[in-house]
Each structure stands twice: as structure tokens, then as C-alpha cells.
N, C-alpha and C positions, 0 to 999 in steps of 0.2 A: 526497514533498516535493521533491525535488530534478526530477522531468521536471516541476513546477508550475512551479517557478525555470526552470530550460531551455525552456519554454514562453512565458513570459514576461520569457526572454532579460533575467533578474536574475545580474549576476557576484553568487557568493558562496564563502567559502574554506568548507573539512572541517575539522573536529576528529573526528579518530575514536576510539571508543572499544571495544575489543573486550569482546563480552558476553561471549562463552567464558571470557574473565579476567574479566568480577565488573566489570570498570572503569568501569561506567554509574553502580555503588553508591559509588564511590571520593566520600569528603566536597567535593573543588572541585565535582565535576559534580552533587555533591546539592546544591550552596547555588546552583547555577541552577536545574536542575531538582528538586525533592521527589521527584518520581515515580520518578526513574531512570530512565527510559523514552524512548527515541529515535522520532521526529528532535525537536531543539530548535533552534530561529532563534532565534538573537538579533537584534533590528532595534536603531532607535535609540531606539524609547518602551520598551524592556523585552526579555522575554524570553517566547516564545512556543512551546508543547508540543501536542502531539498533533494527527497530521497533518492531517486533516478540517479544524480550526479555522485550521491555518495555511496550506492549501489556499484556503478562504475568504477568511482575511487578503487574502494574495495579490491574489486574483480582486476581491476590492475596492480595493484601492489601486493595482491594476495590473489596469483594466477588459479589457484587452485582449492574447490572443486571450481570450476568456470561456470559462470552465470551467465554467459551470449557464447553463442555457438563459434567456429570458426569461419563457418561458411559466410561471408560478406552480406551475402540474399538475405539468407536464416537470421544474420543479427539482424538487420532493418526489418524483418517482417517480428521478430521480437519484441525491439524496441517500439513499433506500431503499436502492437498489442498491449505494451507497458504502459507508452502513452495515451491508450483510450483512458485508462482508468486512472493516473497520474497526473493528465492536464484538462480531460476532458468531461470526466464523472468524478471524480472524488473532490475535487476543489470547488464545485457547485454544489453539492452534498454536504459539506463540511457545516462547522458550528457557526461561524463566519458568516459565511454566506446564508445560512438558514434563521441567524440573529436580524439580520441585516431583510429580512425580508419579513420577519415579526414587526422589527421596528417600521416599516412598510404599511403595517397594517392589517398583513394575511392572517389568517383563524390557522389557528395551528394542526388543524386538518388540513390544510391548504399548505403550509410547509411540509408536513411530512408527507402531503400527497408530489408535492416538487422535489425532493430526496426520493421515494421511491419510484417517482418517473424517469430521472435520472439516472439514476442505479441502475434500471430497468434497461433503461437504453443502451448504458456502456455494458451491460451485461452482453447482452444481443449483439450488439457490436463485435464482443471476445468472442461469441460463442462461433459467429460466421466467422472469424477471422482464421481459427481452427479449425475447422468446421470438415477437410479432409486430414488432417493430421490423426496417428490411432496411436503417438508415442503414449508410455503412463504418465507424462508430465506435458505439459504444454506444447513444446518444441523441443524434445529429445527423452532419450533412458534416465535424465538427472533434472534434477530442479534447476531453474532460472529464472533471471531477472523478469520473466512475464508469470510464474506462479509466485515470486514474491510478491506482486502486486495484486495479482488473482485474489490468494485466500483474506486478507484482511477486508477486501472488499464485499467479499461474500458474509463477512461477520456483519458489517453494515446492512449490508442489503435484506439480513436476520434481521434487524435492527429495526429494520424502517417498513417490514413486512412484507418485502418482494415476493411475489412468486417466484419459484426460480425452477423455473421449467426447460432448463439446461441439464441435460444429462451429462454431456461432457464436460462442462465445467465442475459438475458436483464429482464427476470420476475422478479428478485431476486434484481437487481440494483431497478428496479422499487418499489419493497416493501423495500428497505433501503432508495430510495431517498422520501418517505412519512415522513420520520422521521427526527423530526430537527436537531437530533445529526450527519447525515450524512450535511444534507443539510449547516450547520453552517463549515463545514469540506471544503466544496466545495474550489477549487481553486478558482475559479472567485470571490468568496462571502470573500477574503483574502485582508490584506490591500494592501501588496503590489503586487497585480494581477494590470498587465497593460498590 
């Protein structure tokens, strides 16, 4: 959400909330959000969760630079690719679900071996899905809603010590991380990064 905003060159302030402490569940942040689940925008019609939809928001009320192609085909094979790593690798991956599998039992070699199998998979999954595209960004000359999802996911997949034996995915990180609206986005470049 945040290189969508830096994209689209919207000031907007942080509230952070550390998952490691539980503080997504804490009752202020559940009477905006239900889900407890990050990122949430607040605008001025309400309050808006999970990031695909407010990626959209965005890209609708702020046409420009466009984050889905015009081509009808191009946006649903974007949004595909959005959604590998949006509903079907990052939320299995997540703190959540990797707690929840400690609590289970598993050796914590056995979770972060379930996180980088994961990761692994949606990776592979991006990587064929592109797989004849030669744009420098995912699906065209300019960034969009499938390299928004792209790079944060490869910070993870660092994370959990994927191999990442995608070259076109690493070319593609490379031509988003030239651009400040990624690089401003970065975890590390975040206040409360420690």
C-alpha cells in the first residue's frame, strides 16, 4: 500500500502497530479494523483494509500513474499474478499463520521450512505467469499493481531464505527498486524498523 501512495505521490501519516506484540488485536485497532490485519487507510468516506482493494481504491480515485493496464485481458492476467502472492502465498507465510502453527507444535525449523516452501511456490508460480513478457516491469514500461506485490514479497522470501532462482523476478525488483516510490516503501527505510 504505501509504494501505491508514493506512486501516486498521496502524503499520508503511519500508525504502527507491532504484530510481534499482539497490537493489531489490541480493541482501538479492532473497532477500525475487525480483521486485525494490516495495512488499513483511513480516507474521509470511511475506513479501507486489505491491500489489493485499496490498491484499486487508489488507482481509481487517483487515475494516474495507472497501476492495471487498460487492456481488459492484461488487467485480469495482472490481477492473477497479484493474487498468487496476495491470497495465496503471503497470508500462509504471514506471523499469524506461522504462530498458529508453533502453537501446533512444529520446531521452528519446520515453520520457517513451511514459509520458505510457500514463498517458493508463489514465487514459481509469478515467475511462469510472466514467463514470456520482456516489459522492465512486470506487465508494461511502468510499475503496477502485480510489482507492488512482487517486491515486498521478495524481502520476505530474503527473510525466510528462499532461493530465488528467478531471474526475471530479480530483473523486475531491480527496475522497481530504482524508483523512489519503492525505495521510500522499504521495510528498513520505516520508522519503526529495528
Amino acid at each position: 500500500m504505501r509504494i501505491a501512495l508514493n506512486l501516486k505521490r498521496v502524503a499520508y501519516g503511519d500508525v504502527f502497530h507491532d504484530l510481534r506484540r499482539n497490537e493489531q488485536n489490541a480493541p482501538a485497532f479492532l473497532a477500525i479494523n475487525p480483521q486485525g490485519l494490516l495495512p488499513t487507510l483511513v480516507v474521509d468516506a470511511g475506513v479501507l483494509t486489505q491491500s489489493l482493494a485499496i490498491c484499486e481504491y487508489l488507482d481509481e480515485i487517483l487515475p494516474e500513474p495507472p497501476l492495471l493496464p487498460d487492456d481488459l485481458y492484461l488487467r485480469a492476467r495482472v490481477r492473477a499474478f497479484s493474487q498468487v502472492i496476495a491470497c495465496d502465498t503471503h497470508p500462509v507465510q504471514n506471523l499469524k499463520i506461522l504462530n498458529r502453527l508453533r502453537a501446533a507444535g512444529l520446531s521452528e525449523e519446520a515453520v520457517t521450512d513451511w514459509a520458505r516452501t510457500t514463498i517458493a511456490e508463489g514465487l514459481l508460480a509469478c515467475a511462469n505467469l510472466i514467463a514470456e513478457r520482456v516489459d522492465p516491469f512486470s506487465f508494461g514500461n511502468t510499475p503496477g499493481l502485480a510489482d507492488l506485490c512482487l517486491v515486498p514479497q521478495l524481502v520476505n522470501a530474503r527473510r525466510f531464505g528462499v532461493d530465488l532462482v528467478w531471474p526475471r523476478l530479480l530483473e523486475i525488483e531491480a527496475q522497481c527498486l530504482n524508483l523512489e516510490a519503492f525505495n521510500l516503501a522499504s521495510p528498513a527505510r520505516q520508522p519503526d524498523a529495528g
